[in-house]
VMD Tcl script that builds the backbone (N, CA, C; Angstrom):
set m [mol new atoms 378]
animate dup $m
set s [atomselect $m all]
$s set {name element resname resid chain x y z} {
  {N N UNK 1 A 0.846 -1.159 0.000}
  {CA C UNK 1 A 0.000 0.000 0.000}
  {C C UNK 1 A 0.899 1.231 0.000}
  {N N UNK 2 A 0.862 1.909 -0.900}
  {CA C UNK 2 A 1.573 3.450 -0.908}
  {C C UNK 2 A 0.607 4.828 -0.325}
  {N N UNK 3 A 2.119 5.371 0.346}
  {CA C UNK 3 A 1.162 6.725 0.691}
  {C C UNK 3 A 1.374 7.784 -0.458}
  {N N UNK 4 A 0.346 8.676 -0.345}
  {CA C UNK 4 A 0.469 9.480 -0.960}
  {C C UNK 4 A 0.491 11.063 -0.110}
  {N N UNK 5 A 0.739 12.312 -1.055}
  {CA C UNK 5 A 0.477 13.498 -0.080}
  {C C UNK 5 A -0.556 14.145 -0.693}
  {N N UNK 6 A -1.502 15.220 -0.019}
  {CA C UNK 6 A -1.965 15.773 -0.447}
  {C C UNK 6 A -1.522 16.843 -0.651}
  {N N UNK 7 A -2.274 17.919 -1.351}
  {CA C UNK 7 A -1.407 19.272 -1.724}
  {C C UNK 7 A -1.526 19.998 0.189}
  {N N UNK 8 A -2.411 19.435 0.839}
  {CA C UNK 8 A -2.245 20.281 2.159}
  {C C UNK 8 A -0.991 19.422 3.410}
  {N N UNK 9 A -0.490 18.264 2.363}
  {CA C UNK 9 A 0.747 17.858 3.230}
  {C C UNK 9 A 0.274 16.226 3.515}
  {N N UNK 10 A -1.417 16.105 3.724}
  {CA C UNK 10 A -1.867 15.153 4.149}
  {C C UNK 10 A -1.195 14.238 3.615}
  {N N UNK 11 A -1.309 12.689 4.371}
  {CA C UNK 11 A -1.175 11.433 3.601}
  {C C UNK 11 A -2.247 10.320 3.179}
  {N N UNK 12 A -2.402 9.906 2.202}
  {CA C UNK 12 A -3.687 9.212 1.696}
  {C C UNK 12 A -3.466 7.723 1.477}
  {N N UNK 13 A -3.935 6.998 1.551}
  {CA C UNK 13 A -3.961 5.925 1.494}
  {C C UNK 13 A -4.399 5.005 -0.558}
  {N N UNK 14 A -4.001 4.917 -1.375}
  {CA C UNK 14 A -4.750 4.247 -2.536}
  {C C UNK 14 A -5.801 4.038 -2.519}
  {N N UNK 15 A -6.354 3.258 -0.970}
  {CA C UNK 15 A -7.507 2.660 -0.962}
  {C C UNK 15 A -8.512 4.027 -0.696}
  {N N UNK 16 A -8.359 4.779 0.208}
  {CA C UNK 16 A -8.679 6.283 0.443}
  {C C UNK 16 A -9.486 6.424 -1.308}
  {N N UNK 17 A -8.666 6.818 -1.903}
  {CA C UNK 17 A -9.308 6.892 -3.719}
  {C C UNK 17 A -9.573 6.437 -4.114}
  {N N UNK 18 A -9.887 4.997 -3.844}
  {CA C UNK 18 A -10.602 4.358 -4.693}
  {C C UNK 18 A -12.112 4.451 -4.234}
  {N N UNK 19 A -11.985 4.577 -2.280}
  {CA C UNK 19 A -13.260 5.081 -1.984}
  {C C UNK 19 A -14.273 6.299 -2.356}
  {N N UNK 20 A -13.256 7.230 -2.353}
  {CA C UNK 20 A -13.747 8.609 -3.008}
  {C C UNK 20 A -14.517 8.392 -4.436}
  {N N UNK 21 A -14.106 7.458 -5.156}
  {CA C UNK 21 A -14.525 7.248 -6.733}
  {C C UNK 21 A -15.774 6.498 -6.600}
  {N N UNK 22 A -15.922 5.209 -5.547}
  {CA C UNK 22 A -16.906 4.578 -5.553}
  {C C UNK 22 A -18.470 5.572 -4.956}
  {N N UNK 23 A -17.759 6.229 -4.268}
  {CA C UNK 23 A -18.469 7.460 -3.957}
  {C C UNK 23 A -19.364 8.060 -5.063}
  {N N UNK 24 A -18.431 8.282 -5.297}
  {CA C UNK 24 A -19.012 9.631 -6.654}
  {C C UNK 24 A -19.658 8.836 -7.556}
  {N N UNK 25 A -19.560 8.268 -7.907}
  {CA C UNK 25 A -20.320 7.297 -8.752}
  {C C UNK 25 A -21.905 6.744 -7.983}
  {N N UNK 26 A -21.784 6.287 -6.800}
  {CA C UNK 26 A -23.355 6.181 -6.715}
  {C C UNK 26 A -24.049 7.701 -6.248}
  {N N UNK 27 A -23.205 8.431 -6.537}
  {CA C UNK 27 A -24.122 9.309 -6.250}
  {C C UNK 27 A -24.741 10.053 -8.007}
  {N N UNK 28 A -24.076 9.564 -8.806}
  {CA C UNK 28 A -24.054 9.670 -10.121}
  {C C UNK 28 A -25.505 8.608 -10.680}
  {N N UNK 29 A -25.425 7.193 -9.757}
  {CA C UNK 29 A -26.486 6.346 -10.183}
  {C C UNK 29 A -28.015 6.752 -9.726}
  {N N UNK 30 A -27.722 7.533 -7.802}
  {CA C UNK 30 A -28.819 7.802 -7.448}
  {C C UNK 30 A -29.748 9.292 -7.685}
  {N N UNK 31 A -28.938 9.632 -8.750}
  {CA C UNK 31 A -29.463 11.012 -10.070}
  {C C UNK 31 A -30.756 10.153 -10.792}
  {N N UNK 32 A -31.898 10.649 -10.479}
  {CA C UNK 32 A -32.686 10.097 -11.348}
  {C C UNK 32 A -32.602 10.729 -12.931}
  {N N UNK 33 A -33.013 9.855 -14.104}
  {CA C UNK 33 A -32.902 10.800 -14.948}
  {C C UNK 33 A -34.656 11.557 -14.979}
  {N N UNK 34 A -34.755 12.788 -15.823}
  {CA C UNK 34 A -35.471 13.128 -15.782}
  {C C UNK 34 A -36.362 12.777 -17.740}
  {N N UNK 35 A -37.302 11.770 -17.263}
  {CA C UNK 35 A -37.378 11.010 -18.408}
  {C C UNK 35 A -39.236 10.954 -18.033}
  {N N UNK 36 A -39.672 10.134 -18.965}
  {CA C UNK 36 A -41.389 10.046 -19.002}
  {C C UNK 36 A -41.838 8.629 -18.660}
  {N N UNK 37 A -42.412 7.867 -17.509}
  {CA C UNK 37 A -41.961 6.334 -17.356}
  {C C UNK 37 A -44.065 6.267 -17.761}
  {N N UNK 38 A -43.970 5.219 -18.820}
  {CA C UNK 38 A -45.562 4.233 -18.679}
  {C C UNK 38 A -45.052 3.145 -17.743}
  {N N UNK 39 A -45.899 3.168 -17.467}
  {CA C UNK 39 A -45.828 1.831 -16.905}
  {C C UNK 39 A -47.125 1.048 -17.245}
  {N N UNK 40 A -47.121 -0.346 -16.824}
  {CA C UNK 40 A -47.846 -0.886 -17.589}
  {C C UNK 40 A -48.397 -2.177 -16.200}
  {N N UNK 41 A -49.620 -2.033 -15.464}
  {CA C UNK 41 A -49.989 -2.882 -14.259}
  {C C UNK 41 A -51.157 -3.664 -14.408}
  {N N UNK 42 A -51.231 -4.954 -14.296}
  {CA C UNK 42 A -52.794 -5.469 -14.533}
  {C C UNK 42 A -53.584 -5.366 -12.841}
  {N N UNK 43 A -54.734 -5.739 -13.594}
  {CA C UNK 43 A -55.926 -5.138 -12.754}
  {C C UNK 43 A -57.138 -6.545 -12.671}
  {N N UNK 44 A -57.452 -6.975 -11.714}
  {CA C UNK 44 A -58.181 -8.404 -12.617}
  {C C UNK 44 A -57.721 -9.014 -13.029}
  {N N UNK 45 A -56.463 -9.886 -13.139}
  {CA C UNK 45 A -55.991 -10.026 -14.314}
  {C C UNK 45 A -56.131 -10.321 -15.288}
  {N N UNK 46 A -57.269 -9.709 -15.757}
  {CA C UNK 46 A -56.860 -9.902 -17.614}
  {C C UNK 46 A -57.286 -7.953 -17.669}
  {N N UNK 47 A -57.693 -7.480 -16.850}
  {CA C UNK 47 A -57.867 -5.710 -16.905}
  {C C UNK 47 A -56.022 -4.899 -16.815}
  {N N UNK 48 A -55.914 -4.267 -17.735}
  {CA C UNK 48 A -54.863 -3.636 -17.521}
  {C C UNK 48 A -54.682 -2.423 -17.521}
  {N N UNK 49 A -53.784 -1.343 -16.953}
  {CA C UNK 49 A -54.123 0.129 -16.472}
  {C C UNK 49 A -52.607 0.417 -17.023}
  {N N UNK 50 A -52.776 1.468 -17.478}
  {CA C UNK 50 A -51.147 2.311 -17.994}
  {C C UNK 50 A -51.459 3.650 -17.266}
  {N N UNK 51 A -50.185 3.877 -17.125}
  {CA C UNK 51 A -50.178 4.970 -16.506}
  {C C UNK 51 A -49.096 5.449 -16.436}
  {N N UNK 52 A -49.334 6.990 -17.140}
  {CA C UNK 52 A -47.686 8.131 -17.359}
  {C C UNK 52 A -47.587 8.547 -16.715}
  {N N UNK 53 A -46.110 9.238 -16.339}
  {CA C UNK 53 A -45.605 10.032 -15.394}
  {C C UNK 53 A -44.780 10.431 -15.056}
  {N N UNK 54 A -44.244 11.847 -15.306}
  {CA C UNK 54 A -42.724 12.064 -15.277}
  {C C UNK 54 A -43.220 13.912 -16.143}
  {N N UNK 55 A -44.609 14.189 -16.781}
  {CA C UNK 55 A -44.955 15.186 -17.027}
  {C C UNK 55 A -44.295 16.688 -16.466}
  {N N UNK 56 A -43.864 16.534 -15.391}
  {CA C UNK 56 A -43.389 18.047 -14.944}
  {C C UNK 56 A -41.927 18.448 -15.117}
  {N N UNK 57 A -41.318 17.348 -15.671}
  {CA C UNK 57 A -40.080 17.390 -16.084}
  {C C UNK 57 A -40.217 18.373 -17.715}
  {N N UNK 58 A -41.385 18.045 -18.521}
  {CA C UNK 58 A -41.568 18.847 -19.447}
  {C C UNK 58 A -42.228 19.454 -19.904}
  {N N UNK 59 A -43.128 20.369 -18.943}
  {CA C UNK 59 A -44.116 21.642 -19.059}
  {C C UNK 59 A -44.258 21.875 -19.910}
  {N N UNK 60 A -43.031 22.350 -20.551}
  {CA C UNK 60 A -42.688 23.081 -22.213}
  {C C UNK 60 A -43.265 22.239 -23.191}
  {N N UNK 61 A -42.935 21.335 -23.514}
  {CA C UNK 61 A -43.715 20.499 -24.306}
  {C C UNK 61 A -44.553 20.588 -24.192}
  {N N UNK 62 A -45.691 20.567 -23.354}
  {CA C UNK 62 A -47.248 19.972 -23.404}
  {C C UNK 62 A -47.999 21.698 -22.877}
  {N N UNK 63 A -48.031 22.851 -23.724}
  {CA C UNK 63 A -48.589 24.028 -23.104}
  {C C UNK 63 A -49.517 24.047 -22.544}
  {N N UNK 64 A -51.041 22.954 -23.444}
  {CA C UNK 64 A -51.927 23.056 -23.316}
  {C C UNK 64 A -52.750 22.022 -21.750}
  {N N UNK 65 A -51.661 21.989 -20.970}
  {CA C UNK 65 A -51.886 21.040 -20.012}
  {C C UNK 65 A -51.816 19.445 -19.915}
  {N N UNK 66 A -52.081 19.016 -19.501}
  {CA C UNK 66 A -53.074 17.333 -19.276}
  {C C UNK 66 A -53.814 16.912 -19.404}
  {N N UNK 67 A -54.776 18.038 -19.303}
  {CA C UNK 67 A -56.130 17.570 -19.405}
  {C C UNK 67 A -55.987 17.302 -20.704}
  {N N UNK 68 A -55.744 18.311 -21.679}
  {CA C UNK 68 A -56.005 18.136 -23.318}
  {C C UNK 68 A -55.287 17.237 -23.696}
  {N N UNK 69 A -53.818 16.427 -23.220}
  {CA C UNK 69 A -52.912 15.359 -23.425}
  {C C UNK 69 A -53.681 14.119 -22.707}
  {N N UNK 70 A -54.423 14.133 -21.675}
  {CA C UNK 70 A -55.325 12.789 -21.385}
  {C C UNK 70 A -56.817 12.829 -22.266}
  {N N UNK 71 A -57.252 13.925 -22.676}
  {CA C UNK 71 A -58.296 13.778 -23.747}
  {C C UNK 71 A -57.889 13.107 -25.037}
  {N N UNK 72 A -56.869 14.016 -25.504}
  {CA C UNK 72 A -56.604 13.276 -26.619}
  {C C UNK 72 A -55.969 11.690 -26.971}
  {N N UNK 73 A -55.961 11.358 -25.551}
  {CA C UNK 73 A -55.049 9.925 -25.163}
  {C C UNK 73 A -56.738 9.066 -25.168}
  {N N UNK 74 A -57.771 9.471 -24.846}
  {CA C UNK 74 A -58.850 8.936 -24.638}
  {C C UNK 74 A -59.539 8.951 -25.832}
  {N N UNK 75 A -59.410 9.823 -26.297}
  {CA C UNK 75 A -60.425 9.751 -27.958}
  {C C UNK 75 A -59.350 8.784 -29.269}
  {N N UNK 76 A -57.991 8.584 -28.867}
  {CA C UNK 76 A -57.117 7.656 -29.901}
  {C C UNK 76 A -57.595 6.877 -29.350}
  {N N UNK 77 A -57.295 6.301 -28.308}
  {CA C UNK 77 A -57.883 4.961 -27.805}
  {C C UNK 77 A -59.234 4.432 -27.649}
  {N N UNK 78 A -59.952 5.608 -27.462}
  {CA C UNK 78 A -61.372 5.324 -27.016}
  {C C UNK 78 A -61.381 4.870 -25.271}
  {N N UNK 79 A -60.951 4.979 -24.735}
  {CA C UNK 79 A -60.681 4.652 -23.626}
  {C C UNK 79 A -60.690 5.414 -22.773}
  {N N UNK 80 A -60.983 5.050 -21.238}
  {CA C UNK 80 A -61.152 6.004 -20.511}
  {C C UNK 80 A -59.946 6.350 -19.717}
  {N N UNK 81 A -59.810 7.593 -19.873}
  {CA C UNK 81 A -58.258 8.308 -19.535}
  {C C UNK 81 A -58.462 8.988 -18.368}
  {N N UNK 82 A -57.385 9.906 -17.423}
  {CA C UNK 82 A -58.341 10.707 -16.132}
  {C C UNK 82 A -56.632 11.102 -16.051}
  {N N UNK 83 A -56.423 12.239 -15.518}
  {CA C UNK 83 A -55.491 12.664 -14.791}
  {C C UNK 83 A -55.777 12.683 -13.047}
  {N N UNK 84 A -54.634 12.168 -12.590}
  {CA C UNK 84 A -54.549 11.832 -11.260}
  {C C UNK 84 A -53.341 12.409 -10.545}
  {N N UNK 85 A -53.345 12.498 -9.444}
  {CA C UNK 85 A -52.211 12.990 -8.433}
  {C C UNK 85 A -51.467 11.333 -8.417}
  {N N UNK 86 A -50.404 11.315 -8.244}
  {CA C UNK 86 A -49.497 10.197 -7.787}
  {C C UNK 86 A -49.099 9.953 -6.481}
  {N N UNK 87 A -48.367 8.850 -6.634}
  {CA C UNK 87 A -47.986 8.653 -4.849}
  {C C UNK 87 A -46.645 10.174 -4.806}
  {N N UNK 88 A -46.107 9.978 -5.494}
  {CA C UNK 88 A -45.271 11.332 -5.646}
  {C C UNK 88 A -45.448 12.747 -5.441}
  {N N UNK 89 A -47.353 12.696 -5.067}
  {CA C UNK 89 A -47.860 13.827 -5.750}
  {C C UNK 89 A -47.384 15.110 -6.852}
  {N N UNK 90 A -47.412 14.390 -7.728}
  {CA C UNK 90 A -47.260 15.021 -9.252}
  {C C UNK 90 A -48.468 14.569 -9.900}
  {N N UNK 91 A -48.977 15.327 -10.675}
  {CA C UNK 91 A -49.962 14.440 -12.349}
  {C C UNK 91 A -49.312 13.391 -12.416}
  {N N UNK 92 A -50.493 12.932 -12.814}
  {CA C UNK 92 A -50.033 11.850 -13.892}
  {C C UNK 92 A -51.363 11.144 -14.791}
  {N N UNK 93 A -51.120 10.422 -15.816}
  {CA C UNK 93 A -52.178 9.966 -16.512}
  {C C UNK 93 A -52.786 8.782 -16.579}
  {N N UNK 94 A -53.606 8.230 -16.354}
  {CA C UNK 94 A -54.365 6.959 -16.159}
  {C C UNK 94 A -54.915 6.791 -17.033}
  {N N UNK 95 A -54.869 5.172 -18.074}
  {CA C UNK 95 A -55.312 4.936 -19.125}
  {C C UNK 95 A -56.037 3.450 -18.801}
  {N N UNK 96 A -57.086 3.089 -19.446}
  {CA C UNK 96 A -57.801 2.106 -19.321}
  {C C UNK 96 A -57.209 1.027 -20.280}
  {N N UNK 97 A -56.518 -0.125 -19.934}
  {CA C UNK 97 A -56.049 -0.756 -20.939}
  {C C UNK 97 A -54.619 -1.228 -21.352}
  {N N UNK 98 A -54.100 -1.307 -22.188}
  {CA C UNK 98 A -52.938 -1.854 -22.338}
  {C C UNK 98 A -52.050 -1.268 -23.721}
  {N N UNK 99 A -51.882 0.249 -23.455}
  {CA C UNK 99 A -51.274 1.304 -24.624}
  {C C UNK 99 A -49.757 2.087 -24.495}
  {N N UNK 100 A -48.914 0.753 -24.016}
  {CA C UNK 100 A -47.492 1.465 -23.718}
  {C C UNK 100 A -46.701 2.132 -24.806}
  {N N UNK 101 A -46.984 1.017 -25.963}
  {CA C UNK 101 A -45.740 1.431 -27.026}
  {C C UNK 101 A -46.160 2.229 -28.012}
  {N N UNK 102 A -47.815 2.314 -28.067}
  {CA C UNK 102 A -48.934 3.518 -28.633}
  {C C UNK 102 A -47.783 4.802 -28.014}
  {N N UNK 103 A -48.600 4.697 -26.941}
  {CA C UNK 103 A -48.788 6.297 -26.208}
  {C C UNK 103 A -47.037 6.594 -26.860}
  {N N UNK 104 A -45.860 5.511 -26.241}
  {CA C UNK 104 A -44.749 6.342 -26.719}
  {C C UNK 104 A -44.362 7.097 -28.192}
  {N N UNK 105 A -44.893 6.204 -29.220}
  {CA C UNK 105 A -44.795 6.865 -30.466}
  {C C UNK 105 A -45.605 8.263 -30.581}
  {N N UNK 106 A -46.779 8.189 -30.126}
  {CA C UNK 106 A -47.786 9.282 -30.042}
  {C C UNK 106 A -46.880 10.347 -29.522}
  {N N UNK 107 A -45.936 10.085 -27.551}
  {CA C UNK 107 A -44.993 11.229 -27.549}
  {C C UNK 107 A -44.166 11.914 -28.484}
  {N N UNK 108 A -43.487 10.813 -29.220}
  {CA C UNK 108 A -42.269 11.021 -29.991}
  {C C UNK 108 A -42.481 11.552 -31.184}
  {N N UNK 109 A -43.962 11.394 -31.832}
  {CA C UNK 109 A -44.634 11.859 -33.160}
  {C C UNK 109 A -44.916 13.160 -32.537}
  {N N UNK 110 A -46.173 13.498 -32.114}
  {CA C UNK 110 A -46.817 14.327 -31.862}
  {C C UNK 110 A -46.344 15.880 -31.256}
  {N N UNK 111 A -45.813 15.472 -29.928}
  {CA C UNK 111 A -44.864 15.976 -29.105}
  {C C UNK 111 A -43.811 15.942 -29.040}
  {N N UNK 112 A -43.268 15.905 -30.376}
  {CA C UNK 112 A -41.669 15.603 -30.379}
  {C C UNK 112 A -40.826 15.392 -28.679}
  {N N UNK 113 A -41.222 14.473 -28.533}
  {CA C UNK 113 A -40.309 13.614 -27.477}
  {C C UNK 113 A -38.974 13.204 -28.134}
  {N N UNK 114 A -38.061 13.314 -27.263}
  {CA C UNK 114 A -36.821 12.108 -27.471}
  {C C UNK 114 A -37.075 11.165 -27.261}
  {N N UNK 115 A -36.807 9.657 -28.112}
  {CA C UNK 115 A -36.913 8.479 -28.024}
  {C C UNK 115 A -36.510 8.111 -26.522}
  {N N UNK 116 A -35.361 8.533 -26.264}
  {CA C UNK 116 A -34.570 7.770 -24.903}
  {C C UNK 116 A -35.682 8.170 -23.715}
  {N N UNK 117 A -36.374 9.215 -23.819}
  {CA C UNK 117 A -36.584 10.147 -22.709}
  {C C UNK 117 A -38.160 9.605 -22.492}
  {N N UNK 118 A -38.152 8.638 -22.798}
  {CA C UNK 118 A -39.690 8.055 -22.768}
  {C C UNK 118 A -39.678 6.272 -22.304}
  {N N UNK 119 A -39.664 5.462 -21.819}
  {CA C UNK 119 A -39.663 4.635 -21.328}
  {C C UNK 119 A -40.764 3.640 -20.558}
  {N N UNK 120 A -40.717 2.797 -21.003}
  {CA C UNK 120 A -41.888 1.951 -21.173}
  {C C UNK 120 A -41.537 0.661 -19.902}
  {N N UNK 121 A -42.314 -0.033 -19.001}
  {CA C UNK 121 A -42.015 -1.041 -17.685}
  {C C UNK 121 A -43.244 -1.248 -17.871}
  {N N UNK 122 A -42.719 -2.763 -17.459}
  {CA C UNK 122 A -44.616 -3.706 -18.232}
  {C C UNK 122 A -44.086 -4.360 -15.948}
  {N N UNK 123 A -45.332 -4.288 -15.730}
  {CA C UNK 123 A -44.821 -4.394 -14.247}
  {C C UNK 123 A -46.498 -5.450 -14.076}
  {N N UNK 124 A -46.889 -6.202 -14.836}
  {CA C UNK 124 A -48.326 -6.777 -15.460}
  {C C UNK 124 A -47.635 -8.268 -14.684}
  {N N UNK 125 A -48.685 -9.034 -14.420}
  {CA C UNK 125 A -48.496 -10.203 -13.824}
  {C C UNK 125 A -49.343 -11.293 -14.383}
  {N N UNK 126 A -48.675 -10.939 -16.072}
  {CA C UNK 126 A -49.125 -12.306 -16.692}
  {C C UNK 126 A -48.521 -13.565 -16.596}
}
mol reanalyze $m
mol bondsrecalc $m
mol representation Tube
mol addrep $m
């Protein structure tokens, strides 16, 4: 094991830096990104519920609110849509059904979304 100095004279240990790095790094993992998650949960199981969320990350995108982004999520689908508070309390959107990889193209078309920034978890217990 070698010492090292610091510029204030200190002496450090190798292992010392390697801790510092492992450091910095989960604090790098526990950065959420700021992205749009469906998720995808059954209900009954054969009833299934989607539901977006991650909306306040991009205001800008969507001027016209939620409401008009869960209407128009309800009249493509026909389905019954609702904006809801989360366990997070943030919006979020509730969809009747089973419309993960819909709704994402719909972001990425419509609302010019970034592909990456949209993300789909099937969390369904078929």
């Amino acid at each position: 094991m070698k010492l090292e100095s610091d510029a204030d004279g200190k002496e450090q240990t190798a292992e010392g830096e390697d801790n510092k790095k492992k450091e910095e790094t989960k604090k790098k993992k526990k950065e959420k990104k700021k992205c749009i998650t469906i998720t995808l949960t059954s209900r009954n199981r054969r009833k299934m519920i989607t539901n977006v969320q991650g909306f306040e990350h991009f205001a800008s995108k969507f001027p016209d609110g939620l409401k008009e982004v869960a209407k128009s999520f309800g009249k493509k689908f026909a389905c019954g849509c609702s904006v809801t508070k989360g366990a997070t309390n943030q919006d979020e959107i509730d969809l009747q059904g089973e419309y993960g990889e819909q709704i994402k193209e719909i972001l990425v078309q419509k609302w010019k979304m970034e592909e990456e920034l949209v993300v789909v978890v099937d969390k369904s217990k078929k």
